[in-house]
Every structure is written in structure tokens, then in C-alpha cells.
Chimera marker file (.cmm) of the C-alpha trace (Angstrom):
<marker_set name="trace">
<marker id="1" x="-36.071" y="-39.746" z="14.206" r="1" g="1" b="0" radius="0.5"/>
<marker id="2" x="-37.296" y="-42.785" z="15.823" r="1" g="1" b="0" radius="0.5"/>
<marker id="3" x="-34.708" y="-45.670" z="15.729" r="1" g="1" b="0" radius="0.5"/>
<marker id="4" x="-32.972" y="-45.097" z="12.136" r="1" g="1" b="0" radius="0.5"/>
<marker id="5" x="-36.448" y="-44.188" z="10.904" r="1" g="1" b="0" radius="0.5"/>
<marker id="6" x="-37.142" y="-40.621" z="9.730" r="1" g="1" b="0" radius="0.5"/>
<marker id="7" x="-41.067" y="-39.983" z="10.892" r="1" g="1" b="0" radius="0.5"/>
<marker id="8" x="-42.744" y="-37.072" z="9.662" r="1" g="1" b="0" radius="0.5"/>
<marker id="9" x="-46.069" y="-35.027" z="11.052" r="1" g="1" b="0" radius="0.5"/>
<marker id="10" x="-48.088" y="-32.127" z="9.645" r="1" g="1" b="0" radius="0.5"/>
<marker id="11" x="-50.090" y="-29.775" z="12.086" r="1" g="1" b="0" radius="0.5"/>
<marker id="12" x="-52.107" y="-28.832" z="8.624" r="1" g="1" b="0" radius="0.5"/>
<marker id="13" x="-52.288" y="-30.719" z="5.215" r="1" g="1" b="0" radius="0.5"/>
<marker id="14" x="-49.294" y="-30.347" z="3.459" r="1" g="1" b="0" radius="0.5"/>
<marker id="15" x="-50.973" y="-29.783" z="0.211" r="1" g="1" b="0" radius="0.5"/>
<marker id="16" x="-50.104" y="-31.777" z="-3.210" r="1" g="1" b="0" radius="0.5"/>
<marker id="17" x="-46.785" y="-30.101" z="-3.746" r="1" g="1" b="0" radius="0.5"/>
<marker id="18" x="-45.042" y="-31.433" z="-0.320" r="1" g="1" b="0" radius="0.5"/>
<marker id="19" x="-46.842" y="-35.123" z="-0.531" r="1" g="1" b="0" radius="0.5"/>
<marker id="20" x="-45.097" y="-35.359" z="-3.595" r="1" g="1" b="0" radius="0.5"/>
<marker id="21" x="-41.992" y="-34.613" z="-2.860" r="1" g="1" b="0" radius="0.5"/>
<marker id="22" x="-41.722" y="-37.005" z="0.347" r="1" g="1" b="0" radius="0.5"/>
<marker id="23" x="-43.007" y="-39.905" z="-2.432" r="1" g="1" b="0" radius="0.5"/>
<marker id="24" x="-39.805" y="-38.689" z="-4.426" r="1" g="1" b="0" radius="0.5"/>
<marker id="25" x="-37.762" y="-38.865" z="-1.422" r="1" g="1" b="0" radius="0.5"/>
<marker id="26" x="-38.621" y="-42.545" z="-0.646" r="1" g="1" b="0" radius="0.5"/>
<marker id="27" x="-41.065" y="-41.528" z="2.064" r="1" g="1" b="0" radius="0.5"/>
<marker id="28" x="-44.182" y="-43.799" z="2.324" r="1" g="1" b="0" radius="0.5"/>
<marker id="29" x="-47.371" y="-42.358" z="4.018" r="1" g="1" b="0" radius="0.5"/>
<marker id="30" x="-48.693" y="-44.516" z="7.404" r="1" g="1" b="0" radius="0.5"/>
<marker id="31" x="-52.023" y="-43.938" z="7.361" r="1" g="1" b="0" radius="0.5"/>
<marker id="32" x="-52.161" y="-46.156" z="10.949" r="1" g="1" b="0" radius="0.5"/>
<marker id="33" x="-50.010" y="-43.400" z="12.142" r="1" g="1" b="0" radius="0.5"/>
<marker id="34" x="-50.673" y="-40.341" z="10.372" r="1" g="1" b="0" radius="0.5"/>
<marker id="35" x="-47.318" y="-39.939" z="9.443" r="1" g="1" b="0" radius="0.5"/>
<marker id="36" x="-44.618" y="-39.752" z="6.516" r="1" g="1" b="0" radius="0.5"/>
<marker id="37" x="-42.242" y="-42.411" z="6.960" r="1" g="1" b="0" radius="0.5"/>
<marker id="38" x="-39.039" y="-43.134" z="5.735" r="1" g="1" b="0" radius="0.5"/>
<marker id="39" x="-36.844" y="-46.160" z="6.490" r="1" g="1" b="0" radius="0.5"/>
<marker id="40" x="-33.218" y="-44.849" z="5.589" r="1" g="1" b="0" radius="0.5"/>
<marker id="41" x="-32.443" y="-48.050" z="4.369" r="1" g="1" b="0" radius="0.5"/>
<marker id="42" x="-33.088" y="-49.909" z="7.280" r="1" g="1" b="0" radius="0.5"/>
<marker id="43" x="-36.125" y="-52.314" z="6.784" r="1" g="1" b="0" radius="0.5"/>
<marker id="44" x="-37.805" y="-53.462" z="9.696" r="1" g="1" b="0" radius="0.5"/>
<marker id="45" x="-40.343" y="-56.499" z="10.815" r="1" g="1" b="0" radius="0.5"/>
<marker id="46" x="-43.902" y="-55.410" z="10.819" r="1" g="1" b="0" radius="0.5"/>
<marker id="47" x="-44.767" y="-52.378" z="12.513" r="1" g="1" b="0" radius="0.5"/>
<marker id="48" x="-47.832" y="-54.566" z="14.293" r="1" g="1" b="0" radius="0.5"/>
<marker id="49" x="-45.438" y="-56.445" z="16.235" r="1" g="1" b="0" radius="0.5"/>
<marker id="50" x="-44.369" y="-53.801" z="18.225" r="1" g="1" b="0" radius="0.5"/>
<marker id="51" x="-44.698" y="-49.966" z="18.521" r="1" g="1" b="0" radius="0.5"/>
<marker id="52" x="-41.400" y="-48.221" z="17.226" r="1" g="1" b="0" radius="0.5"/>
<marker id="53" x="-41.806" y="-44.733" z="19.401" r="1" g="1" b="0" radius="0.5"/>
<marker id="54" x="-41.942" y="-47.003" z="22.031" r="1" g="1" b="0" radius="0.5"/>
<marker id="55" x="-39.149" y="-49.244" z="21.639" r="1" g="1" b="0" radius="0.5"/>
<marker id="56" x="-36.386" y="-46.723" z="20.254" r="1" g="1" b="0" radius="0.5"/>
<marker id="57" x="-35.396" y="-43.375" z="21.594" r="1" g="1" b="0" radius="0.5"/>
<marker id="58" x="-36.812" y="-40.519" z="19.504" r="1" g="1" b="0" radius="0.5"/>
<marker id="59" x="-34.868" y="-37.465" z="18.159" r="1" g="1" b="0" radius="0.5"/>
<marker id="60" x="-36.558" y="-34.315" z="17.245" r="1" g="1" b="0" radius="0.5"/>
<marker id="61" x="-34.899" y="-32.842" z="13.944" r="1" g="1" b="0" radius="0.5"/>
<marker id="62" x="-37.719" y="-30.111" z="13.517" r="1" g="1" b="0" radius="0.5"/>
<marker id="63" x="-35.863" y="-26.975" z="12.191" r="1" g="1" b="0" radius="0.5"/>
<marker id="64" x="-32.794" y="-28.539" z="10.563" r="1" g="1" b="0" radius="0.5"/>
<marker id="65" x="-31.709" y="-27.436" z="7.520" r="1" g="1" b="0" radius="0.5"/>
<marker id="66" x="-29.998" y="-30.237" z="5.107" r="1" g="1" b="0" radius="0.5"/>
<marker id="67" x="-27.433" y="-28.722" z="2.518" r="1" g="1" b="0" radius="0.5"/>
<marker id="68" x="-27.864" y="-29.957" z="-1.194" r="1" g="1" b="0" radius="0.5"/>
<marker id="69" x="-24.763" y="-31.953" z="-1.870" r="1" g="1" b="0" radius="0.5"/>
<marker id="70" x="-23.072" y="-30.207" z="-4.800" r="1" g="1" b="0" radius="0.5"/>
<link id1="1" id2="2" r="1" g="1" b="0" radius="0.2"/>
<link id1="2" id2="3" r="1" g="1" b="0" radius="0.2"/>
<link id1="3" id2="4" r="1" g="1" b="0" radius="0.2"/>
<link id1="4" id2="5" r="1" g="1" b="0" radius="0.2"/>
<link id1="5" id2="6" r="1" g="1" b="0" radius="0.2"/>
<link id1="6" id2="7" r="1" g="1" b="0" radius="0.2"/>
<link id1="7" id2="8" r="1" g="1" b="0" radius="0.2"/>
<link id1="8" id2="9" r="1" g="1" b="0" radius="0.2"/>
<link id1="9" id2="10" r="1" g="1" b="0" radius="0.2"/>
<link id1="10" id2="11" r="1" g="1" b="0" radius="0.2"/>
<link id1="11" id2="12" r="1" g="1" b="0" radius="0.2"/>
<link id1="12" id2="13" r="1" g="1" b="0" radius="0.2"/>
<link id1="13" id2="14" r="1" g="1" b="0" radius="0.2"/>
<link id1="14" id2="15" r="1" g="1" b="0" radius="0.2"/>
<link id1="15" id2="16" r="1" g="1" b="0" radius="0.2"/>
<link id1="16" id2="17" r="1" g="1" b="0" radius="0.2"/>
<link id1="17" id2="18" r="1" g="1" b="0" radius="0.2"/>
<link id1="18" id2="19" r="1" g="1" b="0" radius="0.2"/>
<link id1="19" id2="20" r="1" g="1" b="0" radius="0.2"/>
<link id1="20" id2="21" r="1" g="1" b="0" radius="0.2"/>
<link id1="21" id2="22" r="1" g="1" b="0" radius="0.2"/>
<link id1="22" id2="23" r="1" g="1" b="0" radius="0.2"/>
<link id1="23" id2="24" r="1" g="1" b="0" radius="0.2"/>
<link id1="24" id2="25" r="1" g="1" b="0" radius="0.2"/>
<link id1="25" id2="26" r="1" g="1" b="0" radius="0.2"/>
<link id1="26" id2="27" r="1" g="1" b="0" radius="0.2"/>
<link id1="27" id2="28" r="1" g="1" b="0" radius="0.2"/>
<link id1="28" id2="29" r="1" g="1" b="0" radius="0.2"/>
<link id1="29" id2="30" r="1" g="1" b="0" radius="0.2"/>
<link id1="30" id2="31" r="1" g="1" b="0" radius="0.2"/>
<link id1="31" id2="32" r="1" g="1" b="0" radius="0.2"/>
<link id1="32" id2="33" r="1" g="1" b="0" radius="0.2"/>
<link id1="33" id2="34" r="1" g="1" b="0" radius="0.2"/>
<link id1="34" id2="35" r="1" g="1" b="0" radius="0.2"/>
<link id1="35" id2="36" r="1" g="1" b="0" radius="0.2"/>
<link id1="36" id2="37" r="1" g="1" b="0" radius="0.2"/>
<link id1="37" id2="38" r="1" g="1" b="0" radius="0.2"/>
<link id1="38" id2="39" r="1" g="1" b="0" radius="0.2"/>
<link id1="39" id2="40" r="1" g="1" b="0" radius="0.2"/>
<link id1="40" id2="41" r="1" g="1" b="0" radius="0.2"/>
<link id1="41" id2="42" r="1" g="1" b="0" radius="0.2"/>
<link id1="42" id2="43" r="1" g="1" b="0" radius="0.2"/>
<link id1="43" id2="44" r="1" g="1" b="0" radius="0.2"/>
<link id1="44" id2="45" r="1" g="1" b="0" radius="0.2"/>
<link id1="45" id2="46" r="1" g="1" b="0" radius="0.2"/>
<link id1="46" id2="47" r="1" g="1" b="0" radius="0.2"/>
<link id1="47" id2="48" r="1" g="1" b="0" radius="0.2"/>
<link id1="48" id2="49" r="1" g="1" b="0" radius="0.2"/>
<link id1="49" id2="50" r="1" g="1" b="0" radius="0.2"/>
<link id1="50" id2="51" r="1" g="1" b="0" radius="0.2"/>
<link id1="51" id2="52" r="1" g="1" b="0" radius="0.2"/>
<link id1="52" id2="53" r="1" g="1" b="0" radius="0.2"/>
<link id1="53" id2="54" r="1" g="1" b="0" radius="0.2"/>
<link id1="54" id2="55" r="1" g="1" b="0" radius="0.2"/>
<link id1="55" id2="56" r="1" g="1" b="0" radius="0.2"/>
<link id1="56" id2="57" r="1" g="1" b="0" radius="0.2"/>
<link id1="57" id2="58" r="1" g="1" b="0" radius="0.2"/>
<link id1="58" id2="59" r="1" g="1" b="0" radius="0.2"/>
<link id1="59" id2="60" r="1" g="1" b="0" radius="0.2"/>
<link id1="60" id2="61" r="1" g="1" b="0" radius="0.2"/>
<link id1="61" id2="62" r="1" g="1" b="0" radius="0.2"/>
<link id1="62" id2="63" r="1" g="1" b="0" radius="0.2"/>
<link id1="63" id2="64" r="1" g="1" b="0" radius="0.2"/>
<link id1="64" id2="65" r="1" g="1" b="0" radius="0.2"/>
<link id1="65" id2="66" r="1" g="1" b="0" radius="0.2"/>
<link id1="66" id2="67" r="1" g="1" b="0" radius="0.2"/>
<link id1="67" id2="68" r="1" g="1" b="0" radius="0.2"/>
<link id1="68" id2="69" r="1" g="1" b="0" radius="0.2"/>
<link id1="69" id2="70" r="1" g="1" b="0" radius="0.2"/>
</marker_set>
């Protein structure tokens, strides 16, 4: 998490299957960054006025698991 932004970042290609579920789950695709993004409903001004991983703390959320609400 960077800000209220949810970034994502592949070692490897994540292969059809994954890409299309992040475009499903409202993530867009930064191909500046090389990363999924995902603005949680929190737009933004344009990402070439400043750098976002520099100007908001980031929070690793590698290994959570998110329950399906029921």
C-alpha cells in the first residue's frame, strides 16, 4: 500500500488468468511503473506531478490473505 493506493508487482509474468482478474478487480496496469494499480476509491492528481512511493509511507501486505465476504 502506498498512500490509500493498493500497488501491485510480479517477480515473473502473471500469465492471462491473474491480469484478468486484477482488470475485474478495478486494478489498472502502469506501464510507467510496472505495476498493477488500484485506487480504492481515492482518485488522485496526475501521477507526473509527483512520485507517490515517495510522498506517502508504504505498507507491505505481501502474504495476506483476504476472506470472501459471505
Amino acid at each position: 500500500m502506498v498512500g490509500k493506493w493498493i500497488w501491485v508487482r510480479f517477480e515473473e509474468d502473471p500469465g492471462e488468468d491473474v491480469c484478468q482478474a486484477l482488470l475485474e478487480f478495478g486494478f489498472r496496469f502502469s506501464p510507467r511503473r510496472g505495476m498493477w494499480a488500484h485506487n480504492c476509491g481515492v482518485p488522485s492528481k496526475s501521477a507526473f506531478a509527483s512520485d507517490p512511493f515517495h510522498k506517502y509511507p508504504r505498507k507491505p501486505i505481501s502474504g495476506r490473505r483476504w476472506k470472501e465476504s459471505a
